[in-house]
C-alpha positions in Angstrom: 49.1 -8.0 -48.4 46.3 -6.3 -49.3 44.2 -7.9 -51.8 41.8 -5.8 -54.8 38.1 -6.4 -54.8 36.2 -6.0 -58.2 32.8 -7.1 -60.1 32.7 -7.4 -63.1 29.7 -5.5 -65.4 27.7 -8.9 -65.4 28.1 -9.3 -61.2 27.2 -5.3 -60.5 23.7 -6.0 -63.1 23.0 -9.5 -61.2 23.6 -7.4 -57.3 21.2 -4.4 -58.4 19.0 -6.6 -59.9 18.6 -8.6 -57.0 18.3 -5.6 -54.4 15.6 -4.4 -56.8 13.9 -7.6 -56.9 13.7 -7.7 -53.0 12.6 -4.3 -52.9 9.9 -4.8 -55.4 9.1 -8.3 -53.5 8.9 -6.2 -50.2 6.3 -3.3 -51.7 4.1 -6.7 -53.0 4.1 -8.0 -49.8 2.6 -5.2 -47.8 0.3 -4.0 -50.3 -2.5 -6.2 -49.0 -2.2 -5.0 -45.7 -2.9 -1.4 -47.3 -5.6 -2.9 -49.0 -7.0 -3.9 -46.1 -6.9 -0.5 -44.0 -8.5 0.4 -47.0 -11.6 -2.0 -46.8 -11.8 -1.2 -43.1 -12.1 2.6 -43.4 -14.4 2.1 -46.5 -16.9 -0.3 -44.3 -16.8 2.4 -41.7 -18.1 5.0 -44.1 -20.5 2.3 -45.4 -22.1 1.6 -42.2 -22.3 5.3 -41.0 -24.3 6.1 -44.3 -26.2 3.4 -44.0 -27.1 4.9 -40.4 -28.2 8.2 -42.0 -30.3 6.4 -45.0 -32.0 4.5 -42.0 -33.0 7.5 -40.1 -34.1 9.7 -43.2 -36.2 6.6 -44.2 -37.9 6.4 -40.5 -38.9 10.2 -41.0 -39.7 9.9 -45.2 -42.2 6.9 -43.4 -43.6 8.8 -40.4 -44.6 11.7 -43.0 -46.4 9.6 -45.0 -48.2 8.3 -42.6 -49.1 11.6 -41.4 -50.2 12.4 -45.0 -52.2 9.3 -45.4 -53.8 10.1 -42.1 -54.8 13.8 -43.1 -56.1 12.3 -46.4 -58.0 10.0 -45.0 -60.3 11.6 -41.8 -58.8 15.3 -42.7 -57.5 16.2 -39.5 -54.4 15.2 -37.6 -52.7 18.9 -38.5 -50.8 18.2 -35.0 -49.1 15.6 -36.3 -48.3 16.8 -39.7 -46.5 20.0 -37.8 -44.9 17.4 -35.3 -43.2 15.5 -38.6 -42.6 18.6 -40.6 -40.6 20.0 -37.1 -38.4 16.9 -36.7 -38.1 16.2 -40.2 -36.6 20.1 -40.5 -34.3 19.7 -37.5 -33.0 16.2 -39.1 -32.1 18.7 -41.9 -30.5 20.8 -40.2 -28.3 18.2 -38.1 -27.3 16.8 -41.8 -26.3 19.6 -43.1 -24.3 21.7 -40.5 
C-alpha cells in the first residue's frame, strides 16, 4: 500500500520559514566571531603604527635637540649631519 505525502500551502510557508529562520539564526551567531578577527587584525595595524609614530618622534626629538644645541653654543654641525643622515635613511626605510 503505498501511501501519498502532501503539505499543504500553510505547512510548505511554516518549513521554509523555519529553514530560513535557522539559517538567518546561524549567520547571527558567527558574525561576532568575524567581528572579532576583525578587532584582532585592526589592533595589529594599531600597534605597528604606533611603532612607526614612536620612532619618527625619537628622531623629530634628537633633531631638535641638535638644533637647540647649534642655537645655543653655535657649533655641534657633527651632530646636526649625524641626525639629518639617520633621519634621511628613516625616510627612505618608510617609504620603500
Amino acid at each position: 500500500m503505498q501511501s501519498d505525502i502532501t503539505f499543504s500551502l500553510a505547512q510548505t510557508v511554516w518549513i521554509v520559514g523555519s529553514i530560513t529562520a535557522i539559517i538567518a539564526f546561524m549567520k547571527w551567531a558567527m558574525t561576532p566571531i568575524k567581528k572579532l578577527e576583525n578587532h584582532e587584525t585592526r589592533i595589529n595595524a594599531l600597534e605597528a603604527t604606533a611603532d612607526e609614530r614612536k620612532a619618527t618622534e625619537r628622531y623629530i626629538m634628537s633633531a631638535l635637540n641638535a638644533l637647540i644645541n647649534h642655537t645655543i653654543d653655535g657649533n655641534n654641525t657633527e651632530e646636526l649631519k649625524r641626525v639629518r643622515d639617520s633621519y634621511q635613511e628613516q625616510i627612505i626605510k618608510h617609504h620603500e
